[in-house]
C-alpha positions as CSV (number, residue, x, y, z in Angstrom):
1,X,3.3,-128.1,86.7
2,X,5.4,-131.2,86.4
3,X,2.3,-133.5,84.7
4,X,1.5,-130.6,82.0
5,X,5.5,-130.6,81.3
6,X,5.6,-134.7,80.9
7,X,2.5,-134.4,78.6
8,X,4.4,-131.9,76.2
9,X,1.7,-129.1,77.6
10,X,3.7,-127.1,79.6
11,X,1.7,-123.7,78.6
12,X,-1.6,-125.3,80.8
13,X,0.8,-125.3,83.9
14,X,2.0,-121.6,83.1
15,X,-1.7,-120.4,82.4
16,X,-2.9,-121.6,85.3
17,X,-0.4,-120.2,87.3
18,X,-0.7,-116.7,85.9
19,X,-4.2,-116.7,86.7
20,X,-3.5,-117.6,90.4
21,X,-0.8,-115.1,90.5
22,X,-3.3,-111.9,88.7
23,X,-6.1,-112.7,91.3
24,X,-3.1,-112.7,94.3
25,X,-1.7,-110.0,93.0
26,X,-5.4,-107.9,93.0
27,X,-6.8,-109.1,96.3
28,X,-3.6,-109.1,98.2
29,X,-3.2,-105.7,99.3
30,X,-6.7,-104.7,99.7
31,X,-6.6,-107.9,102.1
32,X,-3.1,-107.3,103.8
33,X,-4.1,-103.5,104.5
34,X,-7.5,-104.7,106.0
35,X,-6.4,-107.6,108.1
36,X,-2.5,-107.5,107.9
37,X,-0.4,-110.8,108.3
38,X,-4.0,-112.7,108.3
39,X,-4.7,-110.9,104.9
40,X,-1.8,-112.2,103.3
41,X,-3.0,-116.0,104.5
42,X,-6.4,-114.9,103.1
43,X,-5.5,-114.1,99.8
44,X,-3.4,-116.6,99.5
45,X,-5.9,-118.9,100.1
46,X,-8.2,-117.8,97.8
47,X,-5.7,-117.0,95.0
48,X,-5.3,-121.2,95.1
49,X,-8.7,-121.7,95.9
50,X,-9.7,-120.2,92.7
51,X,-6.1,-121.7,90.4
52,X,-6.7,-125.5,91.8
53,X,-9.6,-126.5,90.7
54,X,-8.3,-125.6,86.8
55,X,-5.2,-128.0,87.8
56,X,-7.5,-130.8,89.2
57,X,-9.4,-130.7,85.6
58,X,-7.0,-130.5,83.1
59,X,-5.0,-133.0,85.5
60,X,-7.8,-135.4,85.4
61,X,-8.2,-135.0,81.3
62,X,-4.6,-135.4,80.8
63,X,-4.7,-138.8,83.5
64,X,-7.8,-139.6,81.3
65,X,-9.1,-140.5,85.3
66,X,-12.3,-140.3,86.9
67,X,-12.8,-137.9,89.5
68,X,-12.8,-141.0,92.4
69,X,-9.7,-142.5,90.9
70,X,-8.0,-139.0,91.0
71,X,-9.3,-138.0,94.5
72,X,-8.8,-140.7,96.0
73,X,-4.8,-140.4,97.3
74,X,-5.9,-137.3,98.6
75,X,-9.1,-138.5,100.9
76,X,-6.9,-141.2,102.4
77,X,-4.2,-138.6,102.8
78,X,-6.6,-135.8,104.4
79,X,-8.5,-138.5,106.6
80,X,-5.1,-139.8,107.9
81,X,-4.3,-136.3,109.1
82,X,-7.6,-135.5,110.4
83,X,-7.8,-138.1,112.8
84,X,-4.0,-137.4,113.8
85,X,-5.1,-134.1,114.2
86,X,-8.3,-135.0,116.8
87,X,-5.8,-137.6,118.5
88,X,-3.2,-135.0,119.5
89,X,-5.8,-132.4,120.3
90,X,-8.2,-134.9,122.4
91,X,-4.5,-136.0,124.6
92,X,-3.3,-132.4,124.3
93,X,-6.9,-131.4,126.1
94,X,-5.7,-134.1,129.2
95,X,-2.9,-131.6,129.5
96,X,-2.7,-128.8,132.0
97,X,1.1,-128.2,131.7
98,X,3.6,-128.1,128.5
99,X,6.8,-129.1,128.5
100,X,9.5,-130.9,126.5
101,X,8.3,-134.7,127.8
102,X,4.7,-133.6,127.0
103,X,6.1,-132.1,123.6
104,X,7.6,-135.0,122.5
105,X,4.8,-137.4,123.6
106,X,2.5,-135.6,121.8
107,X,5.0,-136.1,118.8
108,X,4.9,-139.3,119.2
109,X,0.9,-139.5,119.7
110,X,0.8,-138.0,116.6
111,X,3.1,-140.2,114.6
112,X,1.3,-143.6,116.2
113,X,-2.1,-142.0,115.2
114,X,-1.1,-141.7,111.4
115,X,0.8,-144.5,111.2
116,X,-2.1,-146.6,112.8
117,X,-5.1,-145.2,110.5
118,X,-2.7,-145.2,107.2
119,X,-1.8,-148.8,108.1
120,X,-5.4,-149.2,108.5
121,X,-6.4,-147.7,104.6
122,X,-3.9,-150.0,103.2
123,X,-5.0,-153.0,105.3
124,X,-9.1,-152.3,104.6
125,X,-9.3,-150.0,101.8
126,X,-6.8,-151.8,99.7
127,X,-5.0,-148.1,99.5
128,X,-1.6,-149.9,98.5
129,X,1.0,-147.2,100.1
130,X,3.0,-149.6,102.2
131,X,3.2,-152.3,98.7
132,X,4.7,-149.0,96.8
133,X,7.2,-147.7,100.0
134,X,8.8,-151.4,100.2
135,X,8.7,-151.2,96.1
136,X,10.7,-148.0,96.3
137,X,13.0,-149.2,99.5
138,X,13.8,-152.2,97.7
139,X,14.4,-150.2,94.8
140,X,17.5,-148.4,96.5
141,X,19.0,-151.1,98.1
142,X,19.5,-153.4,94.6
């Protein structure tokens, strides 16, 4: 939405949201009637399943970007969460009892776990998040 605005092409954003909006709009009572509240998920997912690829393109033309260069926030991003995701489950599996302590440690699991592997990207991958967070720290404190 916001790029196609800043690029003077506003209508791509709205077009693209229409068409996500007609295919929700068709699917999701067919869906919601079939599988209730996990119909409403479903349709939801495929309304931006089919709208997102449209925004990736015309995102990528507009960045005049290779696919890698465009992708690539978005693998470190998903691979970060991943493994967060397999940390906490793998300790939560250790587990036989929940409670608030175990709650909060599992918090904290996860927070170590991202922090860890996104410190990692940067360090390895030459990602550059934590170069543009003290950028934009510094930037509020001058």
């Amino acid at each position: 939405g916001i790029l196609f605005q800043a690029i003077g092409k506003p209508g791509i954003g709205v077009r693209i949201s229409f068409l996500g909006s007609c295919v929700l709009l068709v699917i999701v009572y067919p869906l919601t009637l079939k599988f209730h509240e996990i119909g409403v998920v479903l349709a939801m997912v495929i309304s931006l399943t089919i709208s997102t690829p449209f925004i990736w393109v015309f995102a990528m033309k507009a960045l005049k970007c290779q696919p890698i260069d465009f992708f690539k926030p978005f693998c470190f991003a998903f691979m970060n969460s991943a493994i967060m995701v397999f940390t906490v489950y793998g300790v939560k599996t250790l587990v036989t009892e929940i409670n608030l302590l175990v709650f909060v440690l599992l918090i904290l699991c996860g927070i170590t776990s991202y922090g860890l592997t996104s410190f990692l990207s940067d360090r390895f991958l030459k990602y550059g998040i934590y170069s543009t967070i003290y950028a934009r720290l510094r930037a509020i404190y001058v």
